[in-house]
Gaussian input, Z-matrix of N, CA and C with variables (Angstrom, degrees):
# hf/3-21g

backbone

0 1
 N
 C     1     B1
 C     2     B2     1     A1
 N     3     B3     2     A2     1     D1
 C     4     B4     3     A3     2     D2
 C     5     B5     4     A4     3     D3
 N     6     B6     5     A5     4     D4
 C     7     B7     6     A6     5     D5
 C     8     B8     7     A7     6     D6
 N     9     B9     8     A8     7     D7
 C    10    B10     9     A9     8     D8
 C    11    B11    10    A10     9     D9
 N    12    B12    11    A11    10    D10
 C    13    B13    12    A12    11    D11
 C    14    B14    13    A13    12    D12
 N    15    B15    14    A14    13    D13
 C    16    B16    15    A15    14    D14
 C    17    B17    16    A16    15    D15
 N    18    B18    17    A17    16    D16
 C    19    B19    18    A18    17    D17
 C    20    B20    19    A19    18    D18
 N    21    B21    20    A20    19    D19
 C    22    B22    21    A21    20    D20
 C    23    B23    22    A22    21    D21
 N    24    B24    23    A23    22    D22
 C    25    B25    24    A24    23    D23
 C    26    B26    25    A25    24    D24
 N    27    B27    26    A26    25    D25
 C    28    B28    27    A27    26    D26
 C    29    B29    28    A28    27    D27
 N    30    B30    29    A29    28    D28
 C    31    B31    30    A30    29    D29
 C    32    B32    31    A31    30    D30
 N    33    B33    32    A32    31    D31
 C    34    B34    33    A33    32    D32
 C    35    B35    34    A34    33    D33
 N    36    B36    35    A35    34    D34
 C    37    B37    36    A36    35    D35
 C    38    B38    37    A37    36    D36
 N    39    B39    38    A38    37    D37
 C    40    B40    39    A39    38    D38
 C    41    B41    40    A40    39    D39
 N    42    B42    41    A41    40    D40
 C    43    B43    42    A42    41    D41
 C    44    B44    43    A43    42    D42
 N    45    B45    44    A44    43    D43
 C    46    B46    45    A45    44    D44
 C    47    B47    46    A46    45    D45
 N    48    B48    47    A47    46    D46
 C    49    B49    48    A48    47    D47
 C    50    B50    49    A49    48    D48
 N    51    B51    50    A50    49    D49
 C    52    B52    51    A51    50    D50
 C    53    B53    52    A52    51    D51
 N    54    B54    53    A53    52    D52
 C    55    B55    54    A54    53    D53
 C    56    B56    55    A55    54    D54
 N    57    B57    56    A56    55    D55
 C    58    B58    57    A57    56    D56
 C    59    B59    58    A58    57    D57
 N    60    B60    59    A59    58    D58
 C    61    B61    60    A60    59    D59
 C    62    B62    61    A61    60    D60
 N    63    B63    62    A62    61    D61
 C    64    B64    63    A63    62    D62
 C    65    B65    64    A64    63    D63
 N    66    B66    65    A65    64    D64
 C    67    B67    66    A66    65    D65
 C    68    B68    67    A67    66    D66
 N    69    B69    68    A68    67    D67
 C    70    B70    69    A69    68    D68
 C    71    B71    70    A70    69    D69
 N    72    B72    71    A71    70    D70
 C    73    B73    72    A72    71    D71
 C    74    B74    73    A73    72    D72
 N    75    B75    74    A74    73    D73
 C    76    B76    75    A75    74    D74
 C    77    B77    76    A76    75    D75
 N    78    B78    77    A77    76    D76
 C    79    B79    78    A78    77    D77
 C    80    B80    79    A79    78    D78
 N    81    B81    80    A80    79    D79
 C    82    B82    81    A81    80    D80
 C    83    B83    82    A82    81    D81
 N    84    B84    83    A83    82    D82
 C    85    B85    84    A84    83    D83
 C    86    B86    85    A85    84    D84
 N    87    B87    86    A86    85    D85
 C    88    B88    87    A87    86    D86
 C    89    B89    88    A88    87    D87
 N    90    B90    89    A89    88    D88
 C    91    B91    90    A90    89    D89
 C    92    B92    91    A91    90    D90
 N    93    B93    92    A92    91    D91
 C    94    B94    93    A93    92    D92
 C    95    B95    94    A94    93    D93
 N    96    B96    95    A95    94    D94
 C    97    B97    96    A96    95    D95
 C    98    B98    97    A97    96    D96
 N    99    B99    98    A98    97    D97
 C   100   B100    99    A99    98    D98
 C   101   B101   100   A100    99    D99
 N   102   B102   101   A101   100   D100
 C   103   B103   102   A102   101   D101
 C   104   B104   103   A103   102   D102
 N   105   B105   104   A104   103   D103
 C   106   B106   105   A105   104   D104
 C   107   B107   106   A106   105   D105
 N   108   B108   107   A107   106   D106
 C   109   B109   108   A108   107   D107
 C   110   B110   109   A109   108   D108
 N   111   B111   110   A110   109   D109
 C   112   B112   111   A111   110   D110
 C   113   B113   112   A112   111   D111
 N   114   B114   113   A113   112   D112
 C   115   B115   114   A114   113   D113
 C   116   B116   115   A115   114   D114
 N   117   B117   116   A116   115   D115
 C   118   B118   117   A117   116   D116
 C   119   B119   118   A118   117   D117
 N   120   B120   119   A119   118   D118
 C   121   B121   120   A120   119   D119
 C   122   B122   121   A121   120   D120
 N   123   B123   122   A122   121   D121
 C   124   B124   123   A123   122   D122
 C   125   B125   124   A124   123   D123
 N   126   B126   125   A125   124   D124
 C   127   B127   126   A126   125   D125
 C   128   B128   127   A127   126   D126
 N   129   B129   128   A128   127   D127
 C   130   B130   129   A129   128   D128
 C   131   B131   130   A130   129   D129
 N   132   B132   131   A131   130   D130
 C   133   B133   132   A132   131   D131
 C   134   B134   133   A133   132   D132
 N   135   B135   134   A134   133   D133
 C   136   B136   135   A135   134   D134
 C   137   B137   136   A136   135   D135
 N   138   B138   137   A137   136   D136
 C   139   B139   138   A138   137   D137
 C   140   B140   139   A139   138   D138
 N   141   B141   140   A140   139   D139
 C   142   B142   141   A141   140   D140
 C   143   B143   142   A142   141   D141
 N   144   B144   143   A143   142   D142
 C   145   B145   144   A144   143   D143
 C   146   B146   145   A145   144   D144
 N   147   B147   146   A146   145   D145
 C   148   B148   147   A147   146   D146
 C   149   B149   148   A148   147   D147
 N   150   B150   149   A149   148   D148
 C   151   B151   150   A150   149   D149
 C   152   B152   151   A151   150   D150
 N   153   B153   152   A152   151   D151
 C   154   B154   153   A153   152   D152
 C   155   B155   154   A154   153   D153
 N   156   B156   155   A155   154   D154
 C   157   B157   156   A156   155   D155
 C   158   B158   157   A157   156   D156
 N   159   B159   158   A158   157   D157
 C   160   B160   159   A159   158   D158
 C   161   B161   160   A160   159   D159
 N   162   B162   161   A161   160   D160
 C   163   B163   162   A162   161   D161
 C   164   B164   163   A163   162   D162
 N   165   B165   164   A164   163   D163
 C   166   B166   165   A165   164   D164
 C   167   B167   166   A166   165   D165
 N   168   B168   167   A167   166   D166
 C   169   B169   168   A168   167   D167
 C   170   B170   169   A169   168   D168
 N   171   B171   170   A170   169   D169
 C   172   B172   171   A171   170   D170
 C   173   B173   172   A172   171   D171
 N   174   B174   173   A173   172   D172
 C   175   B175   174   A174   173   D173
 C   176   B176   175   A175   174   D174
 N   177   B177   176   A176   175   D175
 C   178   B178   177   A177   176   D176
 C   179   B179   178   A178   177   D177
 N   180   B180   179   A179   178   D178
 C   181   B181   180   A180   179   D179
 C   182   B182   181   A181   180   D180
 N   183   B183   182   A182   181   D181
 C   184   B184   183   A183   182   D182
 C   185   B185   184   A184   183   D183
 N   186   B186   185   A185   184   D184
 C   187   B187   186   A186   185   D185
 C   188   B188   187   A187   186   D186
 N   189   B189   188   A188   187   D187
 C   190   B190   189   A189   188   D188
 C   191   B191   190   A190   189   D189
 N   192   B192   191   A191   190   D190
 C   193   B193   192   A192   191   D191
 C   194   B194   193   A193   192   D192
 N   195   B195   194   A194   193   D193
 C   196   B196   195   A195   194   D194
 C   197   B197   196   A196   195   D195
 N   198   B198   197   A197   196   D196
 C   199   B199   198   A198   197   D197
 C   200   B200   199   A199   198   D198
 N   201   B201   200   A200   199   D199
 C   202   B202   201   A201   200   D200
 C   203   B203   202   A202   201   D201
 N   204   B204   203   A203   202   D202
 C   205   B205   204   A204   203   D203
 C   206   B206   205   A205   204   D204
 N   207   B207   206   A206   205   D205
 C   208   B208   207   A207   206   D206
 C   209   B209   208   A208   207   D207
 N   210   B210   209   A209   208   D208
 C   211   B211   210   A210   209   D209
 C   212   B212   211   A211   210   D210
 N   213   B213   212   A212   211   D211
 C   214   B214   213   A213   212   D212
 C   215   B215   214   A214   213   D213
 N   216   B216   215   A215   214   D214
 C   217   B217   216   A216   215   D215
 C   218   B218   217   A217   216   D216
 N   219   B219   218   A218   217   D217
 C   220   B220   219   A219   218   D218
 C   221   B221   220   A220   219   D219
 N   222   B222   221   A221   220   D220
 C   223   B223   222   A222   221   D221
 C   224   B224   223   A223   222   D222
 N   225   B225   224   A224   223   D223
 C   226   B226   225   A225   224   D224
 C   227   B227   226   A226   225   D225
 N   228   B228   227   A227   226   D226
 C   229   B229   228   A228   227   D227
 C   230   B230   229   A229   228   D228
 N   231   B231   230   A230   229   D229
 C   232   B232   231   A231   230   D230
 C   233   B233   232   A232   231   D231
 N   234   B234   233   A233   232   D232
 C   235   B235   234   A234   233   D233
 C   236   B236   235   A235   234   D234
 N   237   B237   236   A236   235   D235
 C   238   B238   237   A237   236   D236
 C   239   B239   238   A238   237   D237
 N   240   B240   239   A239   238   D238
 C   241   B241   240   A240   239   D239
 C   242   B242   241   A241   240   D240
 N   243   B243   242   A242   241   D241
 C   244   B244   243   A243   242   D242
 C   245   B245   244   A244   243   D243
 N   246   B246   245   A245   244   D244
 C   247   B247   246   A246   245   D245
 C   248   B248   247   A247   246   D246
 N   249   B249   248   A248   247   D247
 C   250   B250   249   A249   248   D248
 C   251   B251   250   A250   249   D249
 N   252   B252   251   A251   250   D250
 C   253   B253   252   A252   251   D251
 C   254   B254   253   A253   252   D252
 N   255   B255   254   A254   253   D253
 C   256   B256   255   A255   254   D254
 C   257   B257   256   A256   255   D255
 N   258   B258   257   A257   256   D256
 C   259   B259   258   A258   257   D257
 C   260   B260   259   A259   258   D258
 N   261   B261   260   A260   259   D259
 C   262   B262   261   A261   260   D260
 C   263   B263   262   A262   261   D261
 N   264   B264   263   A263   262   D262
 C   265   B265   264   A264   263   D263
 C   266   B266   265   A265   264   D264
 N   267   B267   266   A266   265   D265
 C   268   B268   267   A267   266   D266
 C   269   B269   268   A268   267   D267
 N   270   B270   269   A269   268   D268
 C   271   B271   270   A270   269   D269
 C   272   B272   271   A271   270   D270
 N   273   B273   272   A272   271   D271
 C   274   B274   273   A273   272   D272
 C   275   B275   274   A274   273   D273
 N   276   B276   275   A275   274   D274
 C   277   B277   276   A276   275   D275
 C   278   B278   277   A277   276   D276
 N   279   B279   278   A278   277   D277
 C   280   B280   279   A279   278   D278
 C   281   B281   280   A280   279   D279
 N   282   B282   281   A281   280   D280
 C   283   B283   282   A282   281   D281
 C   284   B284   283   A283   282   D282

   B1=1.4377
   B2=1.5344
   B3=1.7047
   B4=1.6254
   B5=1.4082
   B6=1.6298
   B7=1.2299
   B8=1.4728
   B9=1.2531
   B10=0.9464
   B11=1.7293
   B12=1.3207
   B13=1.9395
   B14=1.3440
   B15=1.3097
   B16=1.8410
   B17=1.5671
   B18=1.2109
   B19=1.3267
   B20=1.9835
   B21=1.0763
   B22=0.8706
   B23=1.7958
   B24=1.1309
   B25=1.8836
   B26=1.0769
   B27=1.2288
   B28=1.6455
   B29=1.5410
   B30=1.6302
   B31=1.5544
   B32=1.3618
   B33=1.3666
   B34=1.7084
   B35=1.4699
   B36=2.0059
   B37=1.5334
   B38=1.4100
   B39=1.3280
   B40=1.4007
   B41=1.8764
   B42=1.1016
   B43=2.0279
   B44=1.6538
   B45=1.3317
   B46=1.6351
   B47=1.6781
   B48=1.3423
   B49=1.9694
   B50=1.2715
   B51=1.5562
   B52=1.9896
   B53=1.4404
   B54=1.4932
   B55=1.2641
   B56=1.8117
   B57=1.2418
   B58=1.4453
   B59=1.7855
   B60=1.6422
   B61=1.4272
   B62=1.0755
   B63=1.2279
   B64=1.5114
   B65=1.5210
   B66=0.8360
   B67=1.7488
   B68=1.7110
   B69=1.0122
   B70=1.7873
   B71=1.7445
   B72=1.5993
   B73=1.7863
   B74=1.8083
   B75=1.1972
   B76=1.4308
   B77=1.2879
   B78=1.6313
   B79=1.1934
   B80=1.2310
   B81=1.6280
   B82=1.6172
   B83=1.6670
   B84=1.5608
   B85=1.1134
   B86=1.5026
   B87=1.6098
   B88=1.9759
   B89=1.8643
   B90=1.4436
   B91=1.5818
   B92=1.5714
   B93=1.3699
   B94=1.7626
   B95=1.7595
   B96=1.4939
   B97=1.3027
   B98=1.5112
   B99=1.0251
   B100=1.3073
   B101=1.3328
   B102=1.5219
   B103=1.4340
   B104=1.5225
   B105=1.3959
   B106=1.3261
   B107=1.8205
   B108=1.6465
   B109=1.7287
   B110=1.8500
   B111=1.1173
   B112=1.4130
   B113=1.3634
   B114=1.4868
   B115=1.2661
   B116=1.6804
   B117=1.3156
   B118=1.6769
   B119=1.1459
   B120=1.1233
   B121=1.7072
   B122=1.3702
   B123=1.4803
   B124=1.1050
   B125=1.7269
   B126=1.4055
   B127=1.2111
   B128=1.8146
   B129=1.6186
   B130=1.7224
   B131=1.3520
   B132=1.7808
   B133=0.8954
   B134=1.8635
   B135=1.0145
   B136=1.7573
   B137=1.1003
   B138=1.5963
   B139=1.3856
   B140=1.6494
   B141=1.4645
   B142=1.7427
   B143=1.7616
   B144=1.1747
   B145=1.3203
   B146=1.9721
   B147=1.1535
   B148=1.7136
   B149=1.8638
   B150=1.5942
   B151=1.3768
   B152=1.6161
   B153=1.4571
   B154=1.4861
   B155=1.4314
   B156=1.6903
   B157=1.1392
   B158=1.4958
   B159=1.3468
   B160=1.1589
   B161=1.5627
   B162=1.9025
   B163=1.7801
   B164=1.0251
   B165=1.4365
   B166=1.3100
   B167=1.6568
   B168=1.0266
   B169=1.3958
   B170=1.5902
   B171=1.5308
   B172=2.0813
   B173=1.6627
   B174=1.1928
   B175=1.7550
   B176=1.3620
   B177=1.2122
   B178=1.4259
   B179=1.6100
   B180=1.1134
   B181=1.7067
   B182=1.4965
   B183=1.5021
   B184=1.5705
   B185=1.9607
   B186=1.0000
   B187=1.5304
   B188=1.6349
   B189=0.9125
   B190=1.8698
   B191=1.3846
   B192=1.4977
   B193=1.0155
   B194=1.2841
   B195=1.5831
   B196=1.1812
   B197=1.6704
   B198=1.3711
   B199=1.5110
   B200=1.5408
   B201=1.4919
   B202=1.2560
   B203=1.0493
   B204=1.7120
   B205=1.2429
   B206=1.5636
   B207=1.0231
   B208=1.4547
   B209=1.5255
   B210=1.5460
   B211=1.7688
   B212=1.4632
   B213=1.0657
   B214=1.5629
   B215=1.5836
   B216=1.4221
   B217=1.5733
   B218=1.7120
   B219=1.5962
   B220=1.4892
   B221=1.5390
   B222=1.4370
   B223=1.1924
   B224=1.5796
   B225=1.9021
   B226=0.9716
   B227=1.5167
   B228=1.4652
   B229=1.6068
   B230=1.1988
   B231=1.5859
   B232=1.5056
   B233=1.2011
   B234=1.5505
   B235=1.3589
   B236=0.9262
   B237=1.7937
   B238=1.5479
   B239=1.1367
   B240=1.5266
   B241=1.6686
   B242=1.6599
   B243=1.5691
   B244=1.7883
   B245=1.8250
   B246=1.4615
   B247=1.7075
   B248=1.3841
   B249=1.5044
   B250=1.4455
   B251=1.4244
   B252=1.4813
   B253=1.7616
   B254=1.7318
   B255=1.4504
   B256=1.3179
   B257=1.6313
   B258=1.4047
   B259=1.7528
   B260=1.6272
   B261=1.0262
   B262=1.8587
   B263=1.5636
   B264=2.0941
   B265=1.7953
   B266=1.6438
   B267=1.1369
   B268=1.3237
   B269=1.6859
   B270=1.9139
   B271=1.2843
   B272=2.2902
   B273=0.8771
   B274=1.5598
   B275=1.7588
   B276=1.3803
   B277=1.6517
   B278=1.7910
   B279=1.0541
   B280=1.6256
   B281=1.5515
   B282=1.6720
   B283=1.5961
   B284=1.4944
   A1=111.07
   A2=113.96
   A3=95.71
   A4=101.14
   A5=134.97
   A6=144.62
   A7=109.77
   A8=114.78
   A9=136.29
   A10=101.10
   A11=103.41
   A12=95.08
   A13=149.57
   A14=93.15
   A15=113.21
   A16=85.51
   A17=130.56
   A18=138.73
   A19=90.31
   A20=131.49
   A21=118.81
   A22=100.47
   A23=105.48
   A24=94.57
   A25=126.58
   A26=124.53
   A27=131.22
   A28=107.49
   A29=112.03
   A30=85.01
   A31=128.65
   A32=96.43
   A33=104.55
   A34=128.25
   A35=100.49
   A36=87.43
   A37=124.75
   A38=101.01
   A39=126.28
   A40=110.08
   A41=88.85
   A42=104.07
   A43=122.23
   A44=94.86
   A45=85.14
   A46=126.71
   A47=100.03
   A48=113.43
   A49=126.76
   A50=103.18
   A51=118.07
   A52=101.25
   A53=112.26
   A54=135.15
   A55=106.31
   A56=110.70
   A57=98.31
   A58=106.66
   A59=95.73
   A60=111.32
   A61=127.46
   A62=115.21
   A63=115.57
   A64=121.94
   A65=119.18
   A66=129.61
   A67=80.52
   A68=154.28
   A69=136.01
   A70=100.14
   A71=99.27
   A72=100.47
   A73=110.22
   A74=111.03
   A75=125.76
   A76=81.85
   A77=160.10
   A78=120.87
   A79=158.93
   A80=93.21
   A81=110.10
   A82=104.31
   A83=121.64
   A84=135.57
   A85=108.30
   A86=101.47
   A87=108.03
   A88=100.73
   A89=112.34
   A90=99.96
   A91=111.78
   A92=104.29
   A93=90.05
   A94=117.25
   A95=89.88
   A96=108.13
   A97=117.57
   A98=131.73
   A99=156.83
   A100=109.00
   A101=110.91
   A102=137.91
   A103=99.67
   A104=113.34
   A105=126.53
   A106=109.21
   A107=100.32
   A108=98.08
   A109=78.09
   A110=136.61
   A111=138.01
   A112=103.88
   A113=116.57
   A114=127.22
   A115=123.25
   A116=103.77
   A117=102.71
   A118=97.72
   A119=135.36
   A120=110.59
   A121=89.65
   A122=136.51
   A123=130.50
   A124=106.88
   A125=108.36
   A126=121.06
   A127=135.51
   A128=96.77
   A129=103.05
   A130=82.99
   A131=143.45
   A132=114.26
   A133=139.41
   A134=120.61
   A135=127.17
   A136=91.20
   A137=114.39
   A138=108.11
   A139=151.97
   A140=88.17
   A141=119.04
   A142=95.07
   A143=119.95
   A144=119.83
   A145=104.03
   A146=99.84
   A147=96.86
   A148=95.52
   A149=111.11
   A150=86.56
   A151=121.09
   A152=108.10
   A153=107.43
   A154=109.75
   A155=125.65
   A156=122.42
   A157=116.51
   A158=122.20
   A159=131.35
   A160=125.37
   A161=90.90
   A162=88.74
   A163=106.53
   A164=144.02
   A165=141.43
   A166=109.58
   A167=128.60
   A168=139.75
   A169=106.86
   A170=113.37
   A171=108.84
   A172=86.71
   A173=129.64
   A174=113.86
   A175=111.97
   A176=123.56
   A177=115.92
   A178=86.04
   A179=129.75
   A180=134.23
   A181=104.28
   A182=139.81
   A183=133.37
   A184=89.44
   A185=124.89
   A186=110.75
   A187=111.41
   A188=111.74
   A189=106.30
   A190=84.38
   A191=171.33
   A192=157.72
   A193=105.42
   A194=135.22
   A195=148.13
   A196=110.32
   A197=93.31
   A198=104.42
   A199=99.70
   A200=142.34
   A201=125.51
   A202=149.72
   A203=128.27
   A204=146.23
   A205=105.99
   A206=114.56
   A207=131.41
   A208=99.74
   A209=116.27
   A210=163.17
   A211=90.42
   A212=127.13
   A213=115.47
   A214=120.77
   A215=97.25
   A216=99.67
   A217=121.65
   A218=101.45
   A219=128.55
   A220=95.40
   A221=118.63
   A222=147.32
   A223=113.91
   A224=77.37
   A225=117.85
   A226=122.99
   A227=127.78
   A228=130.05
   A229=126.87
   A230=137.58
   A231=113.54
   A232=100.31
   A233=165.08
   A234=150.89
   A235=116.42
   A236=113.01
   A237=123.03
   A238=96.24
   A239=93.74
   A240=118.50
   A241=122.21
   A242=83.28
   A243=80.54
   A244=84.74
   A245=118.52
   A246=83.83
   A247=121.79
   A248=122.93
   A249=105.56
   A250=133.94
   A251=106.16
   A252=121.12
   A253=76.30
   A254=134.57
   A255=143.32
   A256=97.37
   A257=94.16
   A258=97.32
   A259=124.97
   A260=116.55
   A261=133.37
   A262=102.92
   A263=92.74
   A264=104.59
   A265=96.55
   A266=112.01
   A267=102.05
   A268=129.70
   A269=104.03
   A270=90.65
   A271=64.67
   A272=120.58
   A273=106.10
   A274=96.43
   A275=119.43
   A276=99.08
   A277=125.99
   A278=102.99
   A279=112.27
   A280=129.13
   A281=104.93
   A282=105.88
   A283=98.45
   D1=-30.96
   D2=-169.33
   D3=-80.17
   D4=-30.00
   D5=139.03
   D6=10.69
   D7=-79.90
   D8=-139.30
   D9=-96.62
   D10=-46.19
   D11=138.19
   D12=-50.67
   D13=-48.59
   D14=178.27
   D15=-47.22
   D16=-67.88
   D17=-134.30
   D18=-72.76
   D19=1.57
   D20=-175.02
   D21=-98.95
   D22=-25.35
   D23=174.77
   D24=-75.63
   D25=13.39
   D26=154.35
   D27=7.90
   D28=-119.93
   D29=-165.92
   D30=-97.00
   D31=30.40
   D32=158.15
   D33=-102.24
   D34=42.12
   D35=176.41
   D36=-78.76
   D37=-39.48
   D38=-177.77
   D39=-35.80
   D40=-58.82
   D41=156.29
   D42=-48.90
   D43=-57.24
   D44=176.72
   D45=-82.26
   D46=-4.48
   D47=162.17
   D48=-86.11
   D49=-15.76
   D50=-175.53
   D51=-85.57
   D52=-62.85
   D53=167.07
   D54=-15.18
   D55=-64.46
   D56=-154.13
   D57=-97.85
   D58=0.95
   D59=156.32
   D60=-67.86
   D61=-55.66
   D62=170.17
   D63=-71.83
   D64=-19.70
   D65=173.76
   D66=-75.66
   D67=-60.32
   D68=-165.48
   D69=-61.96
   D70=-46.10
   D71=-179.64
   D72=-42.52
   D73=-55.28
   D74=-158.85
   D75=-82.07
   D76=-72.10
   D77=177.82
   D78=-51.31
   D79=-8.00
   D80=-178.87
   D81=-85.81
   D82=-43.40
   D83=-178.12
   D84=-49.29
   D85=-48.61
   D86=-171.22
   D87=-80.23
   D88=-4.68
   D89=169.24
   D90=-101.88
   D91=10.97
   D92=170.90
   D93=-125.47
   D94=15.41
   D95=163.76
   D96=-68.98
   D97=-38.76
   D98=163.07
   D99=-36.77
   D100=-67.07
   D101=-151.80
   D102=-72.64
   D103=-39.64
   D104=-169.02
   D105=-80.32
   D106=-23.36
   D107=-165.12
   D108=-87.93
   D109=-31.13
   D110=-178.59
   D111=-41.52
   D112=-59.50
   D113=-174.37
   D114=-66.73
   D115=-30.31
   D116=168.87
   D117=-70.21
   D118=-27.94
   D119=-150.76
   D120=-105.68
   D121=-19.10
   D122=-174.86
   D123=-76.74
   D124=-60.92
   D125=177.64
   D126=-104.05
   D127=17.12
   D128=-177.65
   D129=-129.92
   D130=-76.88
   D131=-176.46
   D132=-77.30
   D133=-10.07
   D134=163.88
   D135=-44.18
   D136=-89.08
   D137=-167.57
   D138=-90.20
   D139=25.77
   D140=171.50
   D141=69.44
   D142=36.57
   D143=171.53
   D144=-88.09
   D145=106.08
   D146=-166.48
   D147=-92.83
   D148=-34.88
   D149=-175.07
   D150=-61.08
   D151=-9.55
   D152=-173.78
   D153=-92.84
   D154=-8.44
   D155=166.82
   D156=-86.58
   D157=-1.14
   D158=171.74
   D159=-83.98
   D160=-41.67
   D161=179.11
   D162=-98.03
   D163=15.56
   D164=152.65
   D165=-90.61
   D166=-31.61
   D167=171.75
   D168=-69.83
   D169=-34.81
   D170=169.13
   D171=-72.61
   D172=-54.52
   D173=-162.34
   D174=-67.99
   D175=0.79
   D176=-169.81
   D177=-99.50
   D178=-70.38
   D179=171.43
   D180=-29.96
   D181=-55.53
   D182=175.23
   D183=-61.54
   D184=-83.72
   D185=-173.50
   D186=-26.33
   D187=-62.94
   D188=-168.77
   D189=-64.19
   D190=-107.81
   D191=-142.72
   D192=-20.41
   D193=-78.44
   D194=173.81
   D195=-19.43
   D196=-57.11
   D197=-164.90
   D198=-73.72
   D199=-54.46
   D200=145.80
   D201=-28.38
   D202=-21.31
   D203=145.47
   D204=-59.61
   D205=-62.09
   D206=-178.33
   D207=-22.98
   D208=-80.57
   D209=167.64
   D210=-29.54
   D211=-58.59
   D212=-175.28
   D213=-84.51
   D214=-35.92
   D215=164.35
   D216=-41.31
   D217=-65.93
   D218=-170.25
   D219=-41.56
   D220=-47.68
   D221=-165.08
   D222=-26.22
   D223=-85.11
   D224=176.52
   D225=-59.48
   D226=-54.78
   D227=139.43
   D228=-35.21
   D229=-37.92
   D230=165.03
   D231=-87.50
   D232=14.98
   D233=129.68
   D234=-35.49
   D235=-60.06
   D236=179.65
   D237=-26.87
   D238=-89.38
   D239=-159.93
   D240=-28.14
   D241=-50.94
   D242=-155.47
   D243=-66.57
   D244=-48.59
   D245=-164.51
   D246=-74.59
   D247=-22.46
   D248=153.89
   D249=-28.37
   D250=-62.61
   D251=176.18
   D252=-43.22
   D253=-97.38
   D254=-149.64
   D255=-19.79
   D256=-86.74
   D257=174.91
   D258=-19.71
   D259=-41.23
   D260=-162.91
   D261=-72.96
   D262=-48.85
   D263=-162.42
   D264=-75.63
   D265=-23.44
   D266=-172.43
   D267=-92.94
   D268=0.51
   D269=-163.43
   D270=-121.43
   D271=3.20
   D272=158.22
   D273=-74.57
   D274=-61.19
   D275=-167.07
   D276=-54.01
   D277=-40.48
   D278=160.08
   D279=-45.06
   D280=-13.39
   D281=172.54
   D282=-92.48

């Protein structure tokens, strides 16, 4: 049976392989958000080092960008997909 599905994503694979790529992108991005606010507070605010709460505070803003690109991409690629597949499964059952 999944056979016989698979075969229905024809030319929406490319969509359904990006898709679950970028959904890993956008999770990897939102786990080093964390890592990075760890580090200001460990090493920009303890020791009143402000330039280091600054350039970790610009990389945290390019990361959440990333990770929002990411989020809309994924988005937008499993939409494709899944209603393509929809479209495909449904005009195979009609033959």
């Amino acid at each position: 049976m999944l056979k016989t599905l698979g075969a229905q994503v024809k030319e929406y694979k490319k969509a359904s392989i990006l898709a679950p790529i970028f959904i890993v992108g956008e999770v990897i991005m939102e786990l080093l958000i964390p890592l990075l606010m760890a580090s200001i507070i460990d090493k920009g605010v303890s020791t009143g080092n402000m330039k280091h709460v600054f350039i970790v505070g610009g990389m945290m803003i390019v990361i959440a960008m990333f990770s929002l690109l990411f989020g809309v991409l994924s988005g937008k690629y499993a939409a494709l997909a899944s209603t393509g597949f929809a479209k495909n499964l449904r005009k195979s059952m009609n033959v």
